[in-house]
C-alpha positions in Angstrom: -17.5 16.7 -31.0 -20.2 14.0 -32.3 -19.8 10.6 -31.7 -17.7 9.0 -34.7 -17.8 5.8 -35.7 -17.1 3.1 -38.5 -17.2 5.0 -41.9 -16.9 1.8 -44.4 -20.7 1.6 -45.6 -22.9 -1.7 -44.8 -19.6 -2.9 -42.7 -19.7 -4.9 -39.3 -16.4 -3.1 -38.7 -13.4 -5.2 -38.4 -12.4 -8.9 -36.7 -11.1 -8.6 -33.6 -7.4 -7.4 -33.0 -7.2 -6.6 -37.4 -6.0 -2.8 -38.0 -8.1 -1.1 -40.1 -6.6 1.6 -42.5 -6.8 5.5 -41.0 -10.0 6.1 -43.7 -12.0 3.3 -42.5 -11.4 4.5 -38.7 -13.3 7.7 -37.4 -10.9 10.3 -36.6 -10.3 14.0 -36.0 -7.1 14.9 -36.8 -5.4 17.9 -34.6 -5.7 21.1 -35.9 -2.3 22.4 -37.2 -1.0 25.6 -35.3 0.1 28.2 -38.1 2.9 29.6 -35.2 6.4 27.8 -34.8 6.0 26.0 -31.5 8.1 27.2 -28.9 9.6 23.5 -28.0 9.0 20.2 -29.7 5.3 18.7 -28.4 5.3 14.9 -28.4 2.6 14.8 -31.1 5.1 16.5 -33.2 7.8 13.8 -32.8 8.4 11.4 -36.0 5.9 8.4 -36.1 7.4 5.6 -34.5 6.8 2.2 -35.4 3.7 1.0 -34.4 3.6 -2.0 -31.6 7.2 -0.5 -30.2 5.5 2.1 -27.6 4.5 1.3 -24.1 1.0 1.8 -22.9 0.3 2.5 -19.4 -3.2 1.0 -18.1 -5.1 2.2 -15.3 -8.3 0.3 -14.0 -11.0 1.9 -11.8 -14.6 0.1 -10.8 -15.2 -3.1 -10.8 -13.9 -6.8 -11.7 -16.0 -6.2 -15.2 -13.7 -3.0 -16.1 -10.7 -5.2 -14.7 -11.5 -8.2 -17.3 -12.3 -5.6 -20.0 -8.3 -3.8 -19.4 -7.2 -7.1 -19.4 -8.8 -7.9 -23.1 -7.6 -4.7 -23.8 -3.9 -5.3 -22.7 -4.2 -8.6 -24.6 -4.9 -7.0 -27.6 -2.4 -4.4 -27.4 0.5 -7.0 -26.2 -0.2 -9.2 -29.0 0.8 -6.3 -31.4 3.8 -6.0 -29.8 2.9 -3.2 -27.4 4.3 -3.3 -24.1 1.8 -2.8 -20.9 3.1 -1.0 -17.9 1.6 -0.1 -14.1 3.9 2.8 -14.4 2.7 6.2 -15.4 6.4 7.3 -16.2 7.5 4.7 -18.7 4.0 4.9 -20.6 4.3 6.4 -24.4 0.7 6.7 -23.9 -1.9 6.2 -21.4 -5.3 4.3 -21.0 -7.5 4.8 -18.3 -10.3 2.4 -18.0 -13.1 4.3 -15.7 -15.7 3.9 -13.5 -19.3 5.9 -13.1 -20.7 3.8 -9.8 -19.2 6.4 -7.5 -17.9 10.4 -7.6 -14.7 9.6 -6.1 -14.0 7.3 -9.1 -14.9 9.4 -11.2 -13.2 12.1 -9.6 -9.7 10.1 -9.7 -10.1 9.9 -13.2 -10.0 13.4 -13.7 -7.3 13.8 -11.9 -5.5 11.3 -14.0 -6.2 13.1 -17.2 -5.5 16.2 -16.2 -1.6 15.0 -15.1 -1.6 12.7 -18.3 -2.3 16.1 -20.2 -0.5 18.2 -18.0 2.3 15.6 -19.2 1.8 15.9 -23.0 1.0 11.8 -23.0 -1.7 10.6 -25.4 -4.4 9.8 -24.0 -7.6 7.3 -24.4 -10.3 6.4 -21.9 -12.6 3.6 -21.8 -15.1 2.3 -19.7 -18.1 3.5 -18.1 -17.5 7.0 -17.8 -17.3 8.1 -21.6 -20.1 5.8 -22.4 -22.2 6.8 -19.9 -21.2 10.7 -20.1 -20.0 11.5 -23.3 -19.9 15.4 -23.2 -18.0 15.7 -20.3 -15.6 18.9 -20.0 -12.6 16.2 -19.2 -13.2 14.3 -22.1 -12.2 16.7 -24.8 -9.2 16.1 -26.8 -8.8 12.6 -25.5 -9.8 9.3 -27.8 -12.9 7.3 -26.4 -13.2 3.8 -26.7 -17.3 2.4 -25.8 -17.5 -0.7 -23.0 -18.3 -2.6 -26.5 -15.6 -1.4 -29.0 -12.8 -2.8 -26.4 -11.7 -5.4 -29.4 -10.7 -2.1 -31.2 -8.5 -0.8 -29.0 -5.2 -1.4 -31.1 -6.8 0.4 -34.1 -7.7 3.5 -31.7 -4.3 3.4 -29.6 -2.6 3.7 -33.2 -4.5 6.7 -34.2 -4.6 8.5 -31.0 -0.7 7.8 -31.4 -0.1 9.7 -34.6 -2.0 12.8 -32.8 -5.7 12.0 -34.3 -8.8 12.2 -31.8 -11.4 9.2 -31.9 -14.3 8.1 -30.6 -16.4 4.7 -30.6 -19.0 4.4 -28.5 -22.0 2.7 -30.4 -23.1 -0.5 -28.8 -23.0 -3.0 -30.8 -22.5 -6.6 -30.9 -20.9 -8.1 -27.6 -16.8 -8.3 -28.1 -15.7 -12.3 -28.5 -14.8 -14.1 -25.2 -11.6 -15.7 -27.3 -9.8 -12.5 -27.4 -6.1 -12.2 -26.7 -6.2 -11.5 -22.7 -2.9 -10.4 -20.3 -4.4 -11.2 -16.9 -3.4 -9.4 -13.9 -3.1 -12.5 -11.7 -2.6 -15.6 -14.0 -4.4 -17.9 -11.9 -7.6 -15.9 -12.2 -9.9 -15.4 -14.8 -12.5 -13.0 -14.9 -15.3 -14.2 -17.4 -17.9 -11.7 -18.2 -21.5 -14.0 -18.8 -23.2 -10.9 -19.6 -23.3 -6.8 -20.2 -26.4 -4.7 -18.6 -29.1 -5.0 -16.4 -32.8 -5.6 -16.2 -33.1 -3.0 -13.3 -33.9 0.6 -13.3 -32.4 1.8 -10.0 -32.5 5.2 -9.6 -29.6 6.2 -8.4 -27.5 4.0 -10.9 -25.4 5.6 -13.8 -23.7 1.9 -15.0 -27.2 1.2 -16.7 -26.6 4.4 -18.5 -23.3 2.9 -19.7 -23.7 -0.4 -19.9 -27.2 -0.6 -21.2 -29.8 -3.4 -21.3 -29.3 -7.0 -20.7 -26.4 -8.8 -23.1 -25.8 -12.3 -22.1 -23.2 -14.5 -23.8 -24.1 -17.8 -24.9 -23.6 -21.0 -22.7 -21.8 -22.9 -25.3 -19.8 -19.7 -25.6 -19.1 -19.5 -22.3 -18.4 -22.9 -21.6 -15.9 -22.9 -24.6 -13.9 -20.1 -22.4 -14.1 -22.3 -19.3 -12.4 -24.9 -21.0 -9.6 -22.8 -22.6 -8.6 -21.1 -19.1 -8.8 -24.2 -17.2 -5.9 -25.6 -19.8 -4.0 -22.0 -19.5 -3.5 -23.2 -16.0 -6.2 -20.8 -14.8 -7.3 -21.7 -10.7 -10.0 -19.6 -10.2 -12.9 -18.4 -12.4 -14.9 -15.2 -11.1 -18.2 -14.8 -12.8 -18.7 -11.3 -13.5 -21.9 -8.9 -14.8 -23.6 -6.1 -13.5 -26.7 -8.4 -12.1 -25.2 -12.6 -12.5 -28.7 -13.5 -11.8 -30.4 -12.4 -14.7 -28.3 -13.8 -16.9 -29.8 -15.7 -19.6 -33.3 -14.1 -19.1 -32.6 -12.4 -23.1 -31.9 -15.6 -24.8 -34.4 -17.9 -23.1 -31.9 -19.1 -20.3 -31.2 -19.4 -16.7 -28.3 -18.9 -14.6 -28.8 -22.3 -13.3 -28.0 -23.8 -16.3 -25.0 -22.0 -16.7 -23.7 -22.9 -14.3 -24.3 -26.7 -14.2 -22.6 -26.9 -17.6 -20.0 -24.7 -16.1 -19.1 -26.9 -13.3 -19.2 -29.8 -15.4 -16.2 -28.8 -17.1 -14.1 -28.0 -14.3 -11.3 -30.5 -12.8 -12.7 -33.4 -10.8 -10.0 -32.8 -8.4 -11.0 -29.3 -7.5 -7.7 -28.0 -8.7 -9.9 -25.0 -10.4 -12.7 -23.0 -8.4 -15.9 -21.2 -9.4 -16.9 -18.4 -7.5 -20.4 -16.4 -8.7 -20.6 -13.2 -8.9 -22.8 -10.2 -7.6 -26.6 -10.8 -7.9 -29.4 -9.0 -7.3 -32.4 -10.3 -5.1 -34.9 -10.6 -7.4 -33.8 -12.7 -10.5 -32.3 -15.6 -8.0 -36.2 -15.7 -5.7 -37.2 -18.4 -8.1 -34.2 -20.6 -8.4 -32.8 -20.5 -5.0 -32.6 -24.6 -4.8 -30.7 -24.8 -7.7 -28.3 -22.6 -6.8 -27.6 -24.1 -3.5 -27.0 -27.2 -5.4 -24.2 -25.4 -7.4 -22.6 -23.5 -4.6 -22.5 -27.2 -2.6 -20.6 -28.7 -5.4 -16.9 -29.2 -4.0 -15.6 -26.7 -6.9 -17.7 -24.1 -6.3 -17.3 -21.3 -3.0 -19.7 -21.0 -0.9 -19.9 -17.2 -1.2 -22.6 -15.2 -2.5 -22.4 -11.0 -3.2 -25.9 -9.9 -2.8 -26.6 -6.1 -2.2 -29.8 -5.2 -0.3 -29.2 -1.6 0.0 -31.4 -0.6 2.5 -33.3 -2.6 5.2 -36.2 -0.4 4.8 -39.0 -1.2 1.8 -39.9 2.6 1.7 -36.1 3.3 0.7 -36.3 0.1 -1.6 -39.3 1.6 -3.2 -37.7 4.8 -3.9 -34.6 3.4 -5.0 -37.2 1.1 -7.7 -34.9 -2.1 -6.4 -37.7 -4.3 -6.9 -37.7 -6.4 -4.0 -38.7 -6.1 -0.5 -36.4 -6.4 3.1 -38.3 -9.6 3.4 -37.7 -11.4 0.0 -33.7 -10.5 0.6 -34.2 -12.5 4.1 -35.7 -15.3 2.4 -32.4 -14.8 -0.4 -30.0 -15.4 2.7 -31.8 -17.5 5.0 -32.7 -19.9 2.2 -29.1 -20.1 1.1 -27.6 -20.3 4.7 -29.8 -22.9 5.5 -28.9 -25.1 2.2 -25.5 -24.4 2.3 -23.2 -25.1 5.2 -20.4 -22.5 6.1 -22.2 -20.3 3.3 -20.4 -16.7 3.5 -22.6 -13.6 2.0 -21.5 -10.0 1.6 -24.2 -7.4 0.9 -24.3 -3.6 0.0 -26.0 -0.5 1.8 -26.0 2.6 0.8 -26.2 5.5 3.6 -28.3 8.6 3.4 -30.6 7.9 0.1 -33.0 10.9 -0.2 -35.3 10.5 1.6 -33.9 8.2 4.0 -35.6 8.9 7.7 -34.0 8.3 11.2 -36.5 4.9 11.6 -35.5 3.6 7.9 -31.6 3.9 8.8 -32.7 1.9 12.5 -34.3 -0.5 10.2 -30.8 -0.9 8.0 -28.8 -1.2 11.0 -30.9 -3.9 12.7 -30.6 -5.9 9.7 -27.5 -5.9 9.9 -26.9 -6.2 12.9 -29.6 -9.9 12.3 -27.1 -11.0 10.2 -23.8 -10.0 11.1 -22.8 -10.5 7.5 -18.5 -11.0 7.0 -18.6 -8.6 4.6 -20.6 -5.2 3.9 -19.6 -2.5 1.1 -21.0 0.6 2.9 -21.5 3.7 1.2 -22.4 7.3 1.4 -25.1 8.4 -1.1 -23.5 10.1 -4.1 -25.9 11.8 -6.5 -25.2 10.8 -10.1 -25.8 13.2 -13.3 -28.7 12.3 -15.3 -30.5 9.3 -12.5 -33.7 10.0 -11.1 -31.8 10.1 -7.7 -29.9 13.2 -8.5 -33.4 15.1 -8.8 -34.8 14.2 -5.4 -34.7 15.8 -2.2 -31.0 15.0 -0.7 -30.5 14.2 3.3 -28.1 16.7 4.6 -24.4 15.7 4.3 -23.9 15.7 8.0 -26.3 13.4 8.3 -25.7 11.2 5.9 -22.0 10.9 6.9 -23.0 10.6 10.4 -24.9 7.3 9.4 -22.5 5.9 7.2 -19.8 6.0 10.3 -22.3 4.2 12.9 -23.2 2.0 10.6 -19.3 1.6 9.7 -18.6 1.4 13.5 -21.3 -1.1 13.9 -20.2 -3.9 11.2 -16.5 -3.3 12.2 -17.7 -4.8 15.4 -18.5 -7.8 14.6 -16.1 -11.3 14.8 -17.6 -13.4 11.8 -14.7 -15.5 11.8 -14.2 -16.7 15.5 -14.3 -20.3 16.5 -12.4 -20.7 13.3 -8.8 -21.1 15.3 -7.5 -24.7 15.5 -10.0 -25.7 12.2 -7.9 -27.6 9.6 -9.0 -26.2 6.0 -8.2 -26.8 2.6 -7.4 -23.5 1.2 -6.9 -22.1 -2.8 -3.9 -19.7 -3.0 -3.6 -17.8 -6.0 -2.1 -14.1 -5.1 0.4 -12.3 -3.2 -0.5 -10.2 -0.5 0.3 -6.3 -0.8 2.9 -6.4 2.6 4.9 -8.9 0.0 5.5 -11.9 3.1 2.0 -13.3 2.9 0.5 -15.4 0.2 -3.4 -14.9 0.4 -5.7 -18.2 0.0 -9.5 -19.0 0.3 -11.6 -21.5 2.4 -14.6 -23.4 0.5 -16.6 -19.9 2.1 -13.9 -17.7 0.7 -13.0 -16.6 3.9 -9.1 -15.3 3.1 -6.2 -17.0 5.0 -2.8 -15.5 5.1 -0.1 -17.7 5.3 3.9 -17.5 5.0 4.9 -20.3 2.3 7.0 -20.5 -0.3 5.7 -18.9 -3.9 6.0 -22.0 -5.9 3.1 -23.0 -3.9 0.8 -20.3 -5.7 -1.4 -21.9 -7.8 -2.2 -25.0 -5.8 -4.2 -25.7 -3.0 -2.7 -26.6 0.8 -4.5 -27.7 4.1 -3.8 -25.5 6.5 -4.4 -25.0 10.3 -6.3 -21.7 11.2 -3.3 -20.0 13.7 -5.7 -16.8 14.5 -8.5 -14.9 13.6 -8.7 -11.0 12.8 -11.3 -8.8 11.6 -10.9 -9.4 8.0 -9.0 -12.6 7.5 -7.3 -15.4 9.3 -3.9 -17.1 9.4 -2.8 -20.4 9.1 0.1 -22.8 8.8 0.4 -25.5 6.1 0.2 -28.8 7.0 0.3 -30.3 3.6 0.2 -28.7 0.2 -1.5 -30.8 -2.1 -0.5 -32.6 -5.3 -2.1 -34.1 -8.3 -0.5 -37.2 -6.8 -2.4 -37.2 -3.3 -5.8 -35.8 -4.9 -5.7 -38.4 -7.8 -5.3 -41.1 -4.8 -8.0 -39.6 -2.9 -10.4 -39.5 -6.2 -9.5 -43.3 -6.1 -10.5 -44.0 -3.0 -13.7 -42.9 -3.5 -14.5 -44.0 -7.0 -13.6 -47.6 -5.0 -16.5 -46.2 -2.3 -18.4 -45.5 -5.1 -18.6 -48.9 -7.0 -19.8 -50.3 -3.5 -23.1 -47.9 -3.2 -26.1 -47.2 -6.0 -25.4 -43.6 -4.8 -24.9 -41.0 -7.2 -25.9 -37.5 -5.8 -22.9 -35.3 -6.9 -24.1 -32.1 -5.8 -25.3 -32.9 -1.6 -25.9 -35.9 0.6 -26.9 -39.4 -0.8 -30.2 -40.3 -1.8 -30.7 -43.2 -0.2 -28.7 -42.8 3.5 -29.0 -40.2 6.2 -25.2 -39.5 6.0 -23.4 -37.4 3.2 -22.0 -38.8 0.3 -18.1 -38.4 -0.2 -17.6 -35.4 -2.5 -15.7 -35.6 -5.9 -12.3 -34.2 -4.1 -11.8 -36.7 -1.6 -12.9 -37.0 2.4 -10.2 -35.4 3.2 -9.7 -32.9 1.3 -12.9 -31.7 0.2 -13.7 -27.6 0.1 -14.9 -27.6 3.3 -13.6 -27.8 6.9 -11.6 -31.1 7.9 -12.2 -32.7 11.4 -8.8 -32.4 13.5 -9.0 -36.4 14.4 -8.6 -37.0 10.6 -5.2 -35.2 11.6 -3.1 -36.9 14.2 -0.6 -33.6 13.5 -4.0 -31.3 14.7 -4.2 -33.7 18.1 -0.3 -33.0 19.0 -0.1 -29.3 18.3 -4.1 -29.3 20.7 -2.2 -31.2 23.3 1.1 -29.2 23.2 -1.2 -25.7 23.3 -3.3 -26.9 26.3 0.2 -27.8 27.8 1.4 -24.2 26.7 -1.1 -22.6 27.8 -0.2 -23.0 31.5 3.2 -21.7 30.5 3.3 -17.5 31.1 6.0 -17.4 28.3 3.9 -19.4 25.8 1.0 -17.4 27.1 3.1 -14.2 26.1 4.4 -15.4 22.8 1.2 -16.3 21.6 -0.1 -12.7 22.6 2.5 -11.2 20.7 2.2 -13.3 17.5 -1.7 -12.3 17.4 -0.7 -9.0 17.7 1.6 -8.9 15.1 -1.1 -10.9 13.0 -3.7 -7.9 13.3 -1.0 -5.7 12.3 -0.1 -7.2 9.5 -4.3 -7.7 9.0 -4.7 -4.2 9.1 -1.7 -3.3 6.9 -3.1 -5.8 4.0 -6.6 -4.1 4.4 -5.6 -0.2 3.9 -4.7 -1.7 0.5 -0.8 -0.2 0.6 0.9 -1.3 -1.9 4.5 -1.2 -1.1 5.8 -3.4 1.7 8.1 -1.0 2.6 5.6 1.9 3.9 5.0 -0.6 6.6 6.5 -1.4 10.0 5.8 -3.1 12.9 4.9 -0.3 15.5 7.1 0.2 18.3 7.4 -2.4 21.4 3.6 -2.7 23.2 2.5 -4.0 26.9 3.1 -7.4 25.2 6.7 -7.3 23.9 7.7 -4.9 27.5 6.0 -8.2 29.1 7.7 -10.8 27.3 11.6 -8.9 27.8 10.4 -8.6 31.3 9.8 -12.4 31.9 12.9 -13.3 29.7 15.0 -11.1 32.1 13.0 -12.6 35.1 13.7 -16.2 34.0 17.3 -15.0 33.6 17.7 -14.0 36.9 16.2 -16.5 38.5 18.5 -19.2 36.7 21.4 -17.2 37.9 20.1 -16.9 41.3 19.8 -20.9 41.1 23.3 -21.9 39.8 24.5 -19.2 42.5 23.1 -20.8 45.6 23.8 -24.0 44.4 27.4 -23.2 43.5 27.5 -21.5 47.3 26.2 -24.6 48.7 28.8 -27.0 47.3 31.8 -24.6 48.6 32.2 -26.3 52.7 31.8 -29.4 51.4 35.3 -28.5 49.1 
């Protein structure tokens, strides 16, 4: 089937979210079968009412796709459709996909064959259709294009009364100001631009998502201000390559994000965090960026793939930067910014790929010891340059990707963190359903067990333990709009006293920092424990402890429930009740032991002095 699109000559299509009649929508209507159907098929059920059905949405890829379902389920909502997680209660189903990966793309199949094994409706969006468009799996389903997502409701309606459609011509970017139904309220994902520059050759999302797109600032800054007032706490910035944005309409990511940041509450009530960028479109603006990811709103947290630590991989991947223009990326940055936290990509087993260019991927990493690395096996894509080279046998490459795997899980990023008082942002729920799940000014994730009302807000909080992938803490203080209004005041009195004005790092004219817009004490970043007298107490009650076997034990067993739990929250299960604690360890037999001990030895006490004051009777 050819593409179909809008058939109302010299149109631009309709305004966001307005229905336009069946002739002015590109359709194929089902065939009619001539034979008496053995049973009755959904799509031969009396048309309901539109906006009274239930539409089941399924996300795959990245936080792009996830802001694009969300428009999506905005749009759909505000005609009185209800959204659902559950496949079972959907009247129809809407599968958002991804094309970085096969195993995404593999799920999806799956998932349309049991949604057409199941006689739903079905329409799939995202990367996949747009990217592939004659795929075997996509026939007789509707297709909406990664740029038609603002006529979703005119294409749920139509694949609803049984007709096929398809829009998947690119053309002008959807609004920002579209209805939206977040999946976490406190977060909004705000796209700044669609495309790429680049020309990888293994990537299939530039085959989807096409050239370079980029919103407008004032647009942009416009959505800022409408989240922040929806009670929004955190603001991802989301493309396919954040660092070229702007480069299209004679802008800079720089200045994006200043105006961004100079919307955003003084009190640092609402975070920014950027989003992935390549190495080559940030070389020249490293400085400014720096400045931003300083600013007390702002995380210190950068995503920035390298790929390979090898320039003859880099080359054949056309990445268009060298091993050492990354290292000047990350040193420059960690050298700016205090506490700065990056995560970086590599991909395992490129064609091509020798034993010395893998050595030279895992010394790099193994330099750096980055928190966070998104390691992956080489999957050749249909249609990329990639797909037509010379592959490295599978053994191999799997083989790599678990050394490499075994070599980053070896690392300890965060320890030293342990007895740090930290202001944290806590916007989400974790999946065991006990924790809530908060981030440091480095976006280093904190689990702590509080109260739900707190989500939203931001706490101080003690770091308890460290794990592999996160670390737990206990709230000291959650903070108000009272307290941070009182600390603001405190330093706009500082203020009035000094002809500093450096908002972004230290002051201008003194050797020591200047008090950030949030407050000395509860700025972003980490806290000192003698600005706590509370820290002091529980330091000299733990050294005290510490001599103790039983408070030796008990803290053993609490970090060991804590890595459980770590663990649990990082396999990604999503119902708390397919976990357990595991059965009594060395630590719990330990602690019963010395309990029982103790016990004894108290009996055996009273006993002898109960025996002792018998002659004197």
């Amino acid at each position: 089937m050819e593409d179909i699109e809008d058939l109302l000559a010299g149109s631009g299509g309709a305004p966001p979210g307005f229905r336009l009649p069946l002739n002015a929508v590109g359709v194929n209507p089902r065939k009619k079968n001539t034979t008496k159907p053995s049973k009755i098929s959904p799509f031969n059920d009396p048309p309901k009412i539109p906006g009274t059905q239930t539409i089941y949405v399924k996300t795959f890829g990245c936080s792009h796709n996830q802001s694009d379902s969300e428009y999506m389920a905005g749009q759909l909502s505000s005609f009185g459709y209800a959204i659902s997680d559950n496949p079972e209660e959907g009247d129809l189903w809407l599968i958002n996909t991804c094309t970085v990966k096969n195993p995404s793309q593999s799920a999806m199949n799956t998932l349309i064959t049991k949604g057409k094994t199941a006689k739903k409706p079905l329409v799939v969006a995202g990367c996949v259709p747009q990217g592939s468009r004659d795929l075997k799996e996509l026939e007789g389903v509707s297709i909406v294009g990664v740029q038609q997502i603002d006529r979703v409701v005119e294409v749920v309606e139509e694949t609803l009364k049984g007709h096929e459609v398809r829009l998947l011509n690119r053309k002008t970017l959807p609004a920002l100001d579209l209805p939206k139904v977040r999946k976490n309220k406190f977060v909004e994902i705000l796209p700044i631009n669609v495309g790429c520059l680049g020309a990888c050759t293994y990537c299939k999302t530039k085959h989807a998502r096409g050239h370079l797109g980029s919103y407008t600032v004032d647009s942009l800054v416009e959505r800022v201000k409408t989240v922040i007032a929806d009670g929004v706490k955190e603001i991802w910035l989301s493309s396919e390559d954040t660092g070229a944005y702007g480069r299209d309409i004679g802008v800079n990511l720089p200045i994006l994000l200043n105006a961004i940041v100079a919307e955003l509450p003084p009190d640092g009530s609402t975070m920014l965090r950027i989003g992935m960028t390549n190495p080559p479109f940030i070389l020249e603006h490293l400085k400014e960026i720096a400045a931003v990811l300083l600013h007390p709103c702002v995380y210190s947290f950068l995503h920035v793939p390298v790929q390979s630590g090898s320039d003859a991989v880099l080359t054949a991947m056309n990445r268009e930067y060298t091993v050492s223009e990354f290292r000047t990326v990350v040193d420059t940055l960690t050298e700016l910014v205090p506490g700065m936290q990056i995560a970086t990509d590599i991909i395992c087993g490129f064609p091509g790929e020798t034993d010395e260019d893998f050595a030279q991927t895992v010394n790099l990493i193994k330099e750096y010891k980055f928190p966070q690395v998104h390691i992956s096996q080489f999957y050749p894509r249909p249609g990329t340059p990639a797909a037509r080279m010379k592959k490295v046998p599978s053994t191999i490459v799997k083989n790599r990707s678990r050394e490499l795997t075994s070599v980053f899980e070896a690392f300890t990023p965060y320890n030293g963190m342990e007895g740090r008082v930290e202001r944290i942002w806590i916007t989400e729920i974790a999946t065991d359903g006990i924790h809530l799940v908060g981030h440091t000014k480095g976006y280093v994730q904190v689990l702590i067990i509080a109260p739900e009302s707190i989500l939203g807000t931001s706490a101080m909080v003690k770091i308890t333990s460290v794990g592999r992938w996160s670390v737990f803490g206990e709230v000291i203080e959650a903070l108000t709009q009272v307290n941070v209004k009182m600390a603001l005041e405190n330093v706009t009195n500082q203020e009035k006293l000094s002809p500093c004005s450096n908002q972004y790092g230290s002051c201008a004219c003194s050797k020591e920092p200047e008090p950030c817009s949030c407050g000395p004490d509860i700025c972003g970043g980490q806290i000192r424990l003698e600005e706590y007298a509370v820290s002091k107490n529980d330091n000299s009650m733990e050294n005290r402890g510490s001599k103790n076997p039983i408070h030796w034990l008990l803290r053993k067993r609490r970090n060991h429930e804590h890595k459980e739990v770590e663990n649990f929250i990082a396999s990604g299960l999503k119902n708390k009740h397919d976990w357990a604690p595991s059965g009594w360890g060395i630590v719990d037999r330990a602690l019963v032991v010395g309990i029982f001990v103790s016990f004894l030895m108290i009996v055996a006490v009273i006993m002898h002095l109960e025996f002792r004051t018998l002659p004197s009777k």
